[in-house]
PAPA-923753 format. One record per residue (C-alpha): residue number from 1; residue in one letter; chain; x, y, z. Coordinates in nm, 3 decimals. Layout:
N
> NUM A A X Y Z
...
END
This chain:
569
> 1 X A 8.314 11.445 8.926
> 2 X A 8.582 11.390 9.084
> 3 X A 8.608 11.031 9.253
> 4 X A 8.271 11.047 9.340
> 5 X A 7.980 10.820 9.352
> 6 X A 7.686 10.928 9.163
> 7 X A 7.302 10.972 9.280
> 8 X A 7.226 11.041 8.917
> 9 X A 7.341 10.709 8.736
> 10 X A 7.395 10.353 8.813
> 11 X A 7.738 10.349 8.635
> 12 X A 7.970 10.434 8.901
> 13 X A 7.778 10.199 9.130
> 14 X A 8.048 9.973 9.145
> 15 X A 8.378 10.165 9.154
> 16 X A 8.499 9.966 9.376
> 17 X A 8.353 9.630 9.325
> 18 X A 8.196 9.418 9.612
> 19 X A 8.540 9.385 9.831
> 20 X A 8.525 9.036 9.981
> 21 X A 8.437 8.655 9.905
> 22 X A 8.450 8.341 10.099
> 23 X A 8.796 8.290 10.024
> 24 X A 8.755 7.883 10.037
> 25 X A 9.084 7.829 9.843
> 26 X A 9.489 7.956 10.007
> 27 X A 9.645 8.211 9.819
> 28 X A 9.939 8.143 9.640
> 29 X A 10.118 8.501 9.644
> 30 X A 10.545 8.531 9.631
> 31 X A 10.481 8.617 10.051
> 32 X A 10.344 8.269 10.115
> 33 X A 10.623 8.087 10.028
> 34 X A 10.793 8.239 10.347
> 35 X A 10.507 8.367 10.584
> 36 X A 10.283 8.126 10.741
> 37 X A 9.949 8.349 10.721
> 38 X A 9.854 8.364 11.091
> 39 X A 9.505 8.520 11.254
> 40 X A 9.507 8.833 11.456
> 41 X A 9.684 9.147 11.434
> 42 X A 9.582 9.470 11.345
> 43 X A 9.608 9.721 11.035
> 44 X A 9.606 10.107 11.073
> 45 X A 9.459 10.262 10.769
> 46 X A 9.524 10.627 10.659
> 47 X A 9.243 10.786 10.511
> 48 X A 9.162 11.179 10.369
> 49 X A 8.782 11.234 10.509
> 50 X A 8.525 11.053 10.707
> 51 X A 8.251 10.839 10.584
> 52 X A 7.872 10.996 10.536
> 53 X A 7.710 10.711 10.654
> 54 X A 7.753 10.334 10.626
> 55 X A 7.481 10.213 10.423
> 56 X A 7.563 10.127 10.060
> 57 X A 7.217 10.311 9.965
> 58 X A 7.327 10.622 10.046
> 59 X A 7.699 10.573 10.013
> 60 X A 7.860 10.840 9.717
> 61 X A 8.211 10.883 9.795
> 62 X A 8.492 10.657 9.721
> 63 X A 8.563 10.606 10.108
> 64 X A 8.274 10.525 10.230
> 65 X A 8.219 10.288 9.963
> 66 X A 8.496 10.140 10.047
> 67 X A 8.415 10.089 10.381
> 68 X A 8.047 9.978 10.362
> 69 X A 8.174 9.744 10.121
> 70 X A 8.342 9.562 10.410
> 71 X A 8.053 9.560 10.585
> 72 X A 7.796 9.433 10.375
> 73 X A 7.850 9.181 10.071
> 74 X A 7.711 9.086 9.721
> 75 X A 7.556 8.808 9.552
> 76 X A 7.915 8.757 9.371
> 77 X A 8.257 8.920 9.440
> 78 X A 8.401 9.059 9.138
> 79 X A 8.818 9.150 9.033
> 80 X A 8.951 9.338 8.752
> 81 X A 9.151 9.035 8.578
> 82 X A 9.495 9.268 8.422
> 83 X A 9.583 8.967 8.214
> 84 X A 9.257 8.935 8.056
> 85 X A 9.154 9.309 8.077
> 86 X A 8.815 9.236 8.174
> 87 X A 8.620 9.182 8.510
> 88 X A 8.616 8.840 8.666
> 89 X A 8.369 8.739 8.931
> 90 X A 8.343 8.453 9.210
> 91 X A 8.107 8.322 9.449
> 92 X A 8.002 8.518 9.749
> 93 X A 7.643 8.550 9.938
> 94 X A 7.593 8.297 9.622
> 95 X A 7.762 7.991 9.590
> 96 X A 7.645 7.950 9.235
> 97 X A 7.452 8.100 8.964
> 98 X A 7.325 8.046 8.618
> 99 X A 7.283 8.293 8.369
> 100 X A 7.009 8.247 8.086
> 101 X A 7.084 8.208 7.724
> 102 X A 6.928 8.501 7.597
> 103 X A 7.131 8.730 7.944
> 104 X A 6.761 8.821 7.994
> 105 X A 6.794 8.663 8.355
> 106 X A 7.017 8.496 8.644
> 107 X A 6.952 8.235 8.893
> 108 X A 7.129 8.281 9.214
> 109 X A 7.189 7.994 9.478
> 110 X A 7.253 8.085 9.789
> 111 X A 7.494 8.015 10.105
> 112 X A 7.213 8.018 10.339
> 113 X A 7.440 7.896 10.626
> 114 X A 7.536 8.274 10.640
> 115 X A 7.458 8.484 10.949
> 116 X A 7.421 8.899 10.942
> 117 X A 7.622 9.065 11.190
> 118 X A 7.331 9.053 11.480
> 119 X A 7.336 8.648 11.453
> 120 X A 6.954 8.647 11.247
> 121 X A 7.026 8.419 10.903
> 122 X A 7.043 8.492 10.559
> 123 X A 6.812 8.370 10.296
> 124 X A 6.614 8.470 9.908
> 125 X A 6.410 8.727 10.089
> 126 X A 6.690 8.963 10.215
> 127 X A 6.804 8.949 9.817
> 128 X A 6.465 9.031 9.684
> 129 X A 6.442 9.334 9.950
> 130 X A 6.733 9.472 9.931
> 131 X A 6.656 9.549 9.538
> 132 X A 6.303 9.690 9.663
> 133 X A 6.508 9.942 9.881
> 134 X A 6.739 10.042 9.586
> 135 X A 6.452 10.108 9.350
> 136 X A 6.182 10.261 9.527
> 137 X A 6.178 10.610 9.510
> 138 X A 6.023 10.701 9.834
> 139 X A 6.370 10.524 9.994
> 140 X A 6.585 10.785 9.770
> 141 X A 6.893 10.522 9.706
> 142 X A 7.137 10.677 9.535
> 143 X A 7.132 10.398 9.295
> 144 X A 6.760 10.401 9.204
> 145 X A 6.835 10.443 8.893
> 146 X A 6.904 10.048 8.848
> 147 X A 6.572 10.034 8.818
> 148 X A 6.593 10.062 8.453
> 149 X A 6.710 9.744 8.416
> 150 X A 6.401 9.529 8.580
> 151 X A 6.074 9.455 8.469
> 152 X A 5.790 9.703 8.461
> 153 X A 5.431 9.707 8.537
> 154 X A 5.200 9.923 8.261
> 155 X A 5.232 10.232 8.516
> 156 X A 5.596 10.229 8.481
> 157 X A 5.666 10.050 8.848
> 158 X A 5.897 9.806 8.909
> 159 X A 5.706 9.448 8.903
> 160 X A 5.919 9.308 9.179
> 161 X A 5.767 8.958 9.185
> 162 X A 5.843 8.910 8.838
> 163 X A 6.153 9.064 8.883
> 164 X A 6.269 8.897 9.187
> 165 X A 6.116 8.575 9.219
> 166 X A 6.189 8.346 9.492
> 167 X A 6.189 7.964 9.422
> 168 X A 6.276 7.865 9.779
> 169 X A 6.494 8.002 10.092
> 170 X A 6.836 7.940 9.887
> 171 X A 6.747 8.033 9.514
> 172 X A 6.626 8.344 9.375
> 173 X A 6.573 8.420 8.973
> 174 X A 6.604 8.810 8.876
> 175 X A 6.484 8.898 8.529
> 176 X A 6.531 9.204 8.331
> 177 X A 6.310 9.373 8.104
> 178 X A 6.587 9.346 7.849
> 179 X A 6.891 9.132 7.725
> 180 X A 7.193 9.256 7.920
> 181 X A 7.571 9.287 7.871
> 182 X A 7.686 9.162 8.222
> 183 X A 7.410 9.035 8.455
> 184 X A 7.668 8.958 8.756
> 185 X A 7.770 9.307 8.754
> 186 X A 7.412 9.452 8.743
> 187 X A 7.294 9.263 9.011
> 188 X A 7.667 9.298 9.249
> 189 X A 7.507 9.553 9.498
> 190 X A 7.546 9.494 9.840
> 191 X A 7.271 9.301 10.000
> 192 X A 7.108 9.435 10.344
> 193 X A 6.906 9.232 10.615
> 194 X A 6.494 9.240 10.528
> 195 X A 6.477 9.216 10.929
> 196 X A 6.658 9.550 11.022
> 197 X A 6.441 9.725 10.697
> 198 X A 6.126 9.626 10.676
> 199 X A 6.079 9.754 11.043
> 200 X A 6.145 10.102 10.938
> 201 X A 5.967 10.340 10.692
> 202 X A 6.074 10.341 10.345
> 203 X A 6.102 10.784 10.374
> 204 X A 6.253 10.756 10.719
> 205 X A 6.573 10.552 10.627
> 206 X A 6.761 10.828 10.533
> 207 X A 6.747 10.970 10.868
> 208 X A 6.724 10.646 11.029
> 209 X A 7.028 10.540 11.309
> 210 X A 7.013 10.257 11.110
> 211 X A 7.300 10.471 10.865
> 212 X A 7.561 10.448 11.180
> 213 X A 7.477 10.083 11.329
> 214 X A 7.502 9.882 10.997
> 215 X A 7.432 9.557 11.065
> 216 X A 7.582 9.320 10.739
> 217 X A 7.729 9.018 10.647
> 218 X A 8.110 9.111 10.521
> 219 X A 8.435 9.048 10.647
> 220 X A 8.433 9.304 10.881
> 221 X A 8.149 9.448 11.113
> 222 X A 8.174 9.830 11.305
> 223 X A 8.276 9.838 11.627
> 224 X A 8.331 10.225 11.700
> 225 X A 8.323 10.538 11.469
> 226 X A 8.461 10.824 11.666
> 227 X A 8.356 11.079 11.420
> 228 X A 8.667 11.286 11.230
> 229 X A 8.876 11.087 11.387
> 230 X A 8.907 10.695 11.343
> 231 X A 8.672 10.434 11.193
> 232 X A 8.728 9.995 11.408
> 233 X A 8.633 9.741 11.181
> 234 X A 8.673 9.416 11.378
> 235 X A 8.638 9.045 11.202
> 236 X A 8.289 8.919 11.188
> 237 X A 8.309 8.614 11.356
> 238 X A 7.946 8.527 11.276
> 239 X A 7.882 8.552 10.928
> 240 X A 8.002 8.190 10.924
> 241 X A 8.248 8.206 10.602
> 242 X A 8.445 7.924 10.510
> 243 X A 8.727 8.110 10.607
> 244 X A 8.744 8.416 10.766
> 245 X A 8.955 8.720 10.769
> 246 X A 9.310 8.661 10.939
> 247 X A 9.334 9.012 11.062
> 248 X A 9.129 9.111 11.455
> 249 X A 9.076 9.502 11.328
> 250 X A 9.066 9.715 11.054
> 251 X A 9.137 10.064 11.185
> 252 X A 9.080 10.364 10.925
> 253 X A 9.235 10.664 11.086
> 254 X A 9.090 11.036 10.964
> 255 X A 9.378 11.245 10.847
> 256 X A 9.245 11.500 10.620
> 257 X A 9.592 11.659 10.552
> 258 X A 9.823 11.486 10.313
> 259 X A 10.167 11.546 10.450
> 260 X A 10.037 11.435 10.763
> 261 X A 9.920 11.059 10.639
> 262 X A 10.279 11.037 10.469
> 263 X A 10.454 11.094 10.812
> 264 X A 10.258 10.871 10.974
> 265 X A 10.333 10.622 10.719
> 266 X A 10.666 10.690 10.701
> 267 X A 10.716 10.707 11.138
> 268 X A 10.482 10.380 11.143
> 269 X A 10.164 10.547 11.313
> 270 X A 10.008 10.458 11.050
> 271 X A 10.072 10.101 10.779
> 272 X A 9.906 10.145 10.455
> 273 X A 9.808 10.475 10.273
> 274 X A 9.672 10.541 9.904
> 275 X A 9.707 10.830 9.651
> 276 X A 10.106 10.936 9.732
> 277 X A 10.235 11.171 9.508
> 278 X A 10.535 11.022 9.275
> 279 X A 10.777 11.206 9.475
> 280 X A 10.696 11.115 9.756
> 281 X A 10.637 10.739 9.599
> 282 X A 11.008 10.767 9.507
> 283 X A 11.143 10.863 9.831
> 284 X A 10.987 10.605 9.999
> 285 X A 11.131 10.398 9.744
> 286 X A 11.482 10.482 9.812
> 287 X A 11.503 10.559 10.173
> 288 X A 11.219 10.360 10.358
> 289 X A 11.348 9.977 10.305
> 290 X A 11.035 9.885 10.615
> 291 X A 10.798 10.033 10.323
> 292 X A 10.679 9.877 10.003
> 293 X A 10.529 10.107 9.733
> 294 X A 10.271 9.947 9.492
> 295 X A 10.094 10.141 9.171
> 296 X A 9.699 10.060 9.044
> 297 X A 9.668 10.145 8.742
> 298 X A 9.419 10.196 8.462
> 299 X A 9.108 10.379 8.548
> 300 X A 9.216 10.754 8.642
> 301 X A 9.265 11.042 8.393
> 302 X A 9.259 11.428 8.384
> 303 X A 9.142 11.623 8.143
> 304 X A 9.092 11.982 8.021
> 305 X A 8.707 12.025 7.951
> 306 X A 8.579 12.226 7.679
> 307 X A 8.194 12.407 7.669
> 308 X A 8.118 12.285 7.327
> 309 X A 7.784 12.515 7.326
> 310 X A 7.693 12.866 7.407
> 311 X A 7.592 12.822 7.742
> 312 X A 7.456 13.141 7.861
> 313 X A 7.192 13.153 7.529
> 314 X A 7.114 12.778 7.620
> 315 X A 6.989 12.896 7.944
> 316 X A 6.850 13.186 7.901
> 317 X A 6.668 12.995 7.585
> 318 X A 6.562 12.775 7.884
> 319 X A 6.725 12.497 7.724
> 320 X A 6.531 12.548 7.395
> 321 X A 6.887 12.692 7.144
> 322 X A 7.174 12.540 7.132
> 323 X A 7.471 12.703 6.930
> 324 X A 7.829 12.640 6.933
> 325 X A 8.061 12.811 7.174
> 326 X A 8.224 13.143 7.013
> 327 X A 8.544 12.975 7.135
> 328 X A 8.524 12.573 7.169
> 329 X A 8.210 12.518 6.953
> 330 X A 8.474 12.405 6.663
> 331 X A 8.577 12.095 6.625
> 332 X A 8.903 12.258 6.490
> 333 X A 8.957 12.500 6.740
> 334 X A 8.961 12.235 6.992
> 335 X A 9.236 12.009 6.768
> 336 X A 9.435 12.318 6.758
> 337 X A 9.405 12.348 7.154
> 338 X A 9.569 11.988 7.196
> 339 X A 9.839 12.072 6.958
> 340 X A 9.933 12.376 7.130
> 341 X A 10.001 12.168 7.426
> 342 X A 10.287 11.975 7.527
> 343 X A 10.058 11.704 7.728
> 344 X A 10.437 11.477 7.774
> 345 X A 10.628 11.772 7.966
> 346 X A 10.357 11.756 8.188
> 347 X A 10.366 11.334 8.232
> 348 X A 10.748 11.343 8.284
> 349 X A 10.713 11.648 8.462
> 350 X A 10.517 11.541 8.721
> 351 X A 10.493 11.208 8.728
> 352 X A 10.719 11.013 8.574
> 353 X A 10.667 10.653 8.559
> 354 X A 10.403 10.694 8.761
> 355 X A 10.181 10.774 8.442
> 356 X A 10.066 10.756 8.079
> 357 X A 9.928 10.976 7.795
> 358 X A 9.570 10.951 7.765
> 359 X A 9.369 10.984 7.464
> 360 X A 9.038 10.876 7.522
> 361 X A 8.827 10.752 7.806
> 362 X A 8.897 10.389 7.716
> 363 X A 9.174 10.299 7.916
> 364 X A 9.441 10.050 7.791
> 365 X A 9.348 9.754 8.063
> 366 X A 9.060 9.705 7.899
> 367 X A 9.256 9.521 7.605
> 368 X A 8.954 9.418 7.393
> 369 X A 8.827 9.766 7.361
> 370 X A 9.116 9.974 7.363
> 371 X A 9.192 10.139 7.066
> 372 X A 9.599 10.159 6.967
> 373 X A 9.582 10.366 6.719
> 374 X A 9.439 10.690 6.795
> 375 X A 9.594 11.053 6.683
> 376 X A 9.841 11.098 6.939
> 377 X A 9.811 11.465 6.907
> 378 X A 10.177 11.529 6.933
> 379 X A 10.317 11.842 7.055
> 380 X A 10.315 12.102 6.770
> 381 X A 10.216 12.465 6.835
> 382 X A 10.293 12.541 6.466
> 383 X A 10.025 12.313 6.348
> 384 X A 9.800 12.473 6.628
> 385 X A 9.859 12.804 6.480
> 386 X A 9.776 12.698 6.152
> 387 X A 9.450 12.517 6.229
> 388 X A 9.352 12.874 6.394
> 389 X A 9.417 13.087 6.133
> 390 X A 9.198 12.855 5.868
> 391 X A 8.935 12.913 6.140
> 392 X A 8.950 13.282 6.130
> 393 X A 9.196 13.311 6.415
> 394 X A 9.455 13.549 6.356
> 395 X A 9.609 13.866 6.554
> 396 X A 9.438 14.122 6.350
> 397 X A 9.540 14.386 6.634
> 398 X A 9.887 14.343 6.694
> 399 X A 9.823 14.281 7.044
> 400 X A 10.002 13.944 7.007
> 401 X A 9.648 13.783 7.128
> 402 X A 9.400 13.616 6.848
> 403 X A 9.096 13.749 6.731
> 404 X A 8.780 13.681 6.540
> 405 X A 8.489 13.882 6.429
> 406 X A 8.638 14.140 6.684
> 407 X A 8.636 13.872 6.984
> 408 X A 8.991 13.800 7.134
> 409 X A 9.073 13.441 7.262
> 410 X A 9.067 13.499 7.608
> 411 X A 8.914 13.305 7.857
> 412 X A 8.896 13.158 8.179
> 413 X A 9.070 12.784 8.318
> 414 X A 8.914 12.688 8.632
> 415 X A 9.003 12.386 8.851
> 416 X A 8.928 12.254 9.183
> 417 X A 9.228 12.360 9.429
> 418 X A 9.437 12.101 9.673
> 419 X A 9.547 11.923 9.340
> 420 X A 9.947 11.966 9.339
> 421 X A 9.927 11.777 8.995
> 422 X A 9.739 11.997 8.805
> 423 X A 9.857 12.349 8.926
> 424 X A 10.182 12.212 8.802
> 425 X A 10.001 12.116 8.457
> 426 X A 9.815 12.428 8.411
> 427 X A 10.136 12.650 8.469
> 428 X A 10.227 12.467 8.145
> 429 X A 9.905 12.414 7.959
> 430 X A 9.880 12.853 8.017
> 431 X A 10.212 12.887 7.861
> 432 X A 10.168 12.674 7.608
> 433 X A 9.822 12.845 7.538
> 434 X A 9.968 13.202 7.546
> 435 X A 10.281 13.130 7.331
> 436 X A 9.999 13.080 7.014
> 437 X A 9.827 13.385 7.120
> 438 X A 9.573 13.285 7.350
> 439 X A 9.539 13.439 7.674
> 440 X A 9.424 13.199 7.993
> 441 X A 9.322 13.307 8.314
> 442 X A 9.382 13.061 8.593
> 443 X A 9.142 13.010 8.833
> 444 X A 9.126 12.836 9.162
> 445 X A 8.784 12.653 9.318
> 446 X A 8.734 12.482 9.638
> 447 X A 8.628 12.168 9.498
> 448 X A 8.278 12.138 9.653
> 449 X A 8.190 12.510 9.459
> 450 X A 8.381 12.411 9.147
> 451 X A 8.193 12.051 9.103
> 452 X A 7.862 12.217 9.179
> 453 X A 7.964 12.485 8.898
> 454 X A 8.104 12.208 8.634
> 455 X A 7.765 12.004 8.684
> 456 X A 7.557 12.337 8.599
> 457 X A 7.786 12.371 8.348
> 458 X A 7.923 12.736 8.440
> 459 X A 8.241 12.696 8.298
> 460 X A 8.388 12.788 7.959
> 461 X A 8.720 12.552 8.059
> 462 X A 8.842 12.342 8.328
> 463 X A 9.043 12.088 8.449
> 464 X A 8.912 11.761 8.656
> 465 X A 8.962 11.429 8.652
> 466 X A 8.739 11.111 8.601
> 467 X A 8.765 10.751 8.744
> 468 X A 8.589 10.534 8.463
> 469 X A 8.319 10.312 8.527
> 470 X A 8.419 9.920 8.499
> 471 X A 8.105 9.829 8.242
> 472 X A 8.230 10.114 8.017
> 473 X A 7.889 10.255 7.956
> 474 X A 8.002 10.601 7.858
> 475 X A 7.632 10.718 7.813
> 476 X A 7.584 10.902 8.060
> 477 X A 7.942 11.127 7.959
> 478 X A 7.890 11.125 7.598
> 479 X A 7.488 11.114 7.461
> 480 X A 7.381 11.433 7.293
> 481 X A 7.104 11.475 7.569
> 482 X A 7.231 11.723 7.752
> 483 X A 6.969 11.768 7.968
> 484 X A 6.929 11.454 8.092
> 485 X A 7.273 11.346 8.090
> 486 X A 7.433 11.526 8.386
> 487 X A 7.782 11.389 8.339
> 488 X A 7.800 11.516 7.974
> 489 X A 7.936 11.842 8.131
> 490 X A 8.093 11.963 7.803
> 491 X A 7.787 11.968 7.699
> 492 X A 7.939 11.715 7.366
> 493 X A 7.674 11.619 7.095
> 494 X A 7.750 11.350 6.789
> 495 X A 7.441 11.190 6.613
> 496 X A 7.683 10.897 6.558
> 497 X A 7.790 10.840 6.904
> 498 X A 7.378 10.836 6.979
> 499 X A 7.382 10.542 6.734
> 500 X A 7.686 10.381 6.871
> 501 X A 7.480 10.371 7.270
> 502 X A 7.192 10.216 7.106
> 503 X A 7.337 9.964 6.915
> 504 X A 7.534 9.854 7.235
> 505 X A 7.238 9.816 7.423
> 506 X A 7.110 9.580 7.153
> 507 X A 7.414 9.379 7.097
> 508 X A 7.558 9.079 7.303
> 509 X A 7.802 8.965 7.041
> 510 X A 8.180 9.066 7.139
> 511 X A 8.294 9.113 6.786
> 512 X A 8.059 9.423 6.737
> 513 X A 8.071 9.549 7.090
> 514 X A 8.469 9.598 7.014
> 515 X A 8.415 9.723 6.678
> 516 X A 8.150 9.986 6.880
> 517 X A 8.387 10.100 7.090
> 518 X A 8.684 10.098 6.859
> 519 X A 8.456 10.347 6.599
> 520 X A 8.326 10.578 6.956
> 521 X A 8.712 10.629 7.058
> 522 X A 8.808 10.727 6.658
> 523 X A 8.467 10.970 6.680
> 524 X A 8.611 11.142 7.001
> 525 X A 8.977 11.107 6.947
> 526 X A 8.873 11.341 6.603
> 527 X A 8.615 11.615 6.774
> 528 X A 8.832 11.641 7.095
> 529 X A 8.513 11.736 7.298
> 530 X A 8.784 11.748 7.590
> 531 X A 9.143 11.748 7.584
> 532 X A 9.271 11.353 7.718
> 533 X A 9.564 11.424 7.934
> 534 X A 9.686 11.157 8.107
> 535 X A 9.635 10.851 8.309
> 536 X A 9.692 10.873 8.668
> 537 X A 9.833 10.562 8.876
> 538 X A 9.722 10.505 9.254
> 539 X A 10.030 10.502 9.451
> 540 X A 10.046 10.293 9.751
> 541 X A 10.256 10.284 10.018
> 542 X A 10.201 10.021 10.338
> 543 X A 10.454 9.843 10.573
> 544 X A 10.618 9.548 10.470
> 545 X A 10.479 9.388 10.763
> 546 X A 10.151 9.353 10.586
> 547 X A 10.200 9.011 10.400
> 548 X A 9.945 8.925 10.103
> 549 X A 9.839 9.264 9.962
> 550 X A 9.698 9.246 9.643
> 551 X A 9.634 9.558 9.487
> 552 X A 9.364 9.533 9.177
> 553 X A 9.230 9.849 8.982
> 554 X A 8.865 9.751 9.157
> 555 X A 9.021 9.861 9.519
> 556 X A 9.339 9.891 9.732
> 557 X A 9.171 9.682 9.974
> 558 X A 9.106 9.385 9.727
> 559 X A 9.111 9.082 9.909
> 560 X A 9.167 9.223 10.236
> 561 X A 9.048 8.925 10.414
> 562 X A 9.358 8.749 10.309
> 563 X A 9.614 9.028 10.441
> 564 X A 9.741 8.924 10.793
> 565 X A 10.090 9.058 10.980
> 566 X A 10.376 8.921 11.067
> 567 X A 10.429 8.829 11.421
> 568 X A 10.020 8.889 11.467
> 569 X A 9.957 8.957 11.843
END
């Protein structure tokens, strides 16, 4: 899934972290020292596609996320610390909080001087409400599935007064029905006002106008959406911060075609712009001097996915037989694929220094739990050859393609299409493939058909990409249930992995988590379910005029209530 958010699981909930706090304290970045940080002012934002809605129940992709996020706010406001490699989290709707000994609850006190967007106040009952809407099915959240995590009455229904229960206007407690890792991140969900809500019925939100009027207590409240075109965010003046954004207007302008945002950028009709491609990074670089280019990096790879099971007997078995795949069912097979390819030409190729081999979904910011000594699976077709002929792989034909029990290695590599990136990687990852004998058929999907197809599992190979979710809970990728785990779209199945999930969910202490994840990253860097390609940096480009950006792997728009312009009109 390709950037997306995810109706099926809470672990992508917060790919972008709750974007704003009450920024009490003056930052202290290498622009103050010679800008005064002045109110007013104006940044144009370039953006690929318009938002679906903007409310954070129903919000799934990246963008409008992003956006809601400015809109509405958390309990806490959370930052990926790079130092530390591990989230950090401050004071938002909450000035305070207190987290029990055994992580089995979290008390929350509350800035109940706040005011939504529409001038009504804020107080425990918008908190306790806003977790009702999540979880109940007959609203349809995308993030019901946080549910989980509360207590449960003996039908299986959320108990939401045990739950969520409110000791006066400014304090709420919320319990779970278990120890948990990270309470602050669990419960980081934007909050939305019980008054707008509880006037509208819970099946009817979804269609409600409610979805295009958000009213919210962020940074930043709507002003217009002219549809396909441009998204006004102006300050919100009456949520009553300590300190309030410096910028008048955030303006997200709709520019669905790439080269366009980049000459916008580059002519000034536009100031800030994420996702440029390295070259484009680099000429910017050298030749723009009124732009600044800035890289996030850390939570972005590609990677060639292989069916690990028969998939055709599995459904027409209605789920009931699973057998390997008669090409990728062997763990083997698949460490002779990642030999045979020559994953660096395609880094330097492409990217540059704008990049790094990847070799396992744990990426190297998160320091405590990356492991540094995987099999780096170095380029060596000869080795790839040999692992395929001890698996029965050999050109019995003289047809210069492999065979096996009569089968030749042929098959099929799809990939969504619009990705410059990987049609140059797959021009090599073919060659590579055919120069040991295998013969690869490249095909191109637009990307709404081929993510529908990868979640069904349809293919026997293809290339995507994943952002990684900032608790790590790789569950929902990795568990052998392959039914029930619909981002495990290799379809990957290790007893020992299982055992690895479950002892994480009963484990608190740090020494074993890291020993947990250092033993799942050795089990998958060995069966090379998938082939780990390479991380992927966020390139962004904005005009120097922008003073205080702060780019953190949660967002480019972290801290955006600190960004202001020079000479601010």
């Amino acid at each position: 899934m390709e950037r997306l958010f995810s109706r099926f699981s809470f672990i992508l909930l917060v790919l972008l972290g709750t974007l704003f706090f009450d920024c009490k304290e003056k930052t202290s970045l290498e622009d103050q020292s010679h800008f005064t940080p002045q109110f007013g002012g104006s940044v144009i934002v370039a953006i690929p596609n318009d938002v679906n809605n903007f409310n954070p129940l129903f919000s799934q992709d990246i963008i409008t996320g992003l956006i809601t996020d400015l809109v509405f706010g958390g309990l806490n406001f959370s930052e990926f610390d790079l130092a530390e490699g591990k989230l950090v989290y401050h004071p938002n709707l909450a000035k305070s909080w207190e987290i029990g000994n055994d992580k089995k609850n979290i008390t929350y006190h509350l800035k109940t001087d706040l005011k939504w967007s529409d001038g009504n106040g804020f107080n425990a009952e918008d908190v306790k409400y806003s977790f009702y809407l999540y979880t109940n099915p007959k609203v349809g959240s995308v993030r019901q599935d946080i549910g989980l995590y509360f207590i449960q009455q003996a039908k299986g229904e959320i108990d939401y007064d045990r739950s969520f229960e409110i000791l006066n206007d400014s304090t709420i407690k919320i319990s779970f029905s278990k120890s948990v890792d990270d309470p602050l991140f669990i419960t980081g969900l934007p909050i939305l006002p019980k008054h707008i809500f509880e006037k509208i019925e819970s099946d009817k939100i979804t269609t409600h106008n409610v979805n295009s009027n958000p009213v919210g207590i962020g940074p930043f409240k709507l002003e217009k959406w002219n549809e396909q075109q441009q998204i006004i965010l102006v300050r919100n003046d009456s949520a009553n911060y300590d300190k309030i954004p410096y910028l008048s207007k955030l303006i997200f302008k709709i520019l669905p075609d790439y080269n366009t945002r980049v000459n916008q950028l580059k002519s000034g009709e536009v100031e800030m712009m994420q996702n440029l491609r390295p070259e484009d990074a680099r000429e910017m670089k050298n030749n723009y001097p009124q732009l600044k280019v800035e890289s996030i990096s850390g939570r972005d790879y590609d990677y060639i996915g292989w069916n690990n099971i028969d998939q055709k007997l599995y459904e027409q078995s209605g789920g009931k037989v699973i057998k390997p795949h008669p090409l990728f069912g062997s763990v083997k097979v698949r460490q002779a694929l990642t030999y045979a390819l020559n994953k660096k030409e395609i880094l330097e190729g492409f990217f540059g220094e704008f990049g790094s081999l990847a070799l396992s979904p744990v990426s190297p910011i998160f320091k405590n739990k990356f492991h540094n000594n995987l099999n780096s699976y170095d380029y060596d077709p000869q080795k790839a050859v040999e692992i395929l002929s001890s698996e029965g792989w050999k050109d019995t034909d003289g047809d210069k393609i492999l065979d096996k029990n009569g089968i030749p290695f042929k098959f099929t590599l799809s990939m969504p299409s619009g990705k410059p990136h990987r049609e140059f990687a797959v021009t090599i990852i073919k060659n590579n493939l055919e120069a040991i004998g295998i013969s690869v058929n490249v095909e191109m999907i637009e990307p709404t058909v081929f993510f529908n197809n990868m979640f069904e599992k349809k293919y026997d190979a293809w290339i995507a990409g994943w952002m990684i979710p900032l608790d790590l809970d790789f569950e929902y990728f990795w568990s052998s249930d392959i039914r029930n785990n619909f981002f495990n779209t290799s379809s990957y199945q290790n007893k020992e992995i299982d055992n690895i999930f479950a002892k994480l969910h009963e484990t608190t202490d740090k020494d074993i988590t890291r020993n947990l994840f250092l033993r799942f990253q050795e089990i998958l860097n060995n069966d090379q379910p998938v082939t780990f390609l390479y991380w992927v940096e966020n390139l962004v480009g904005y005009n120097s005029r922008i003073k205080n950006v702060k780019l953190n792997p949660l967002a480019f728009t972290n801290r955006v209530w600190e960004w202001f312009e020079v000479d601010a009109k």
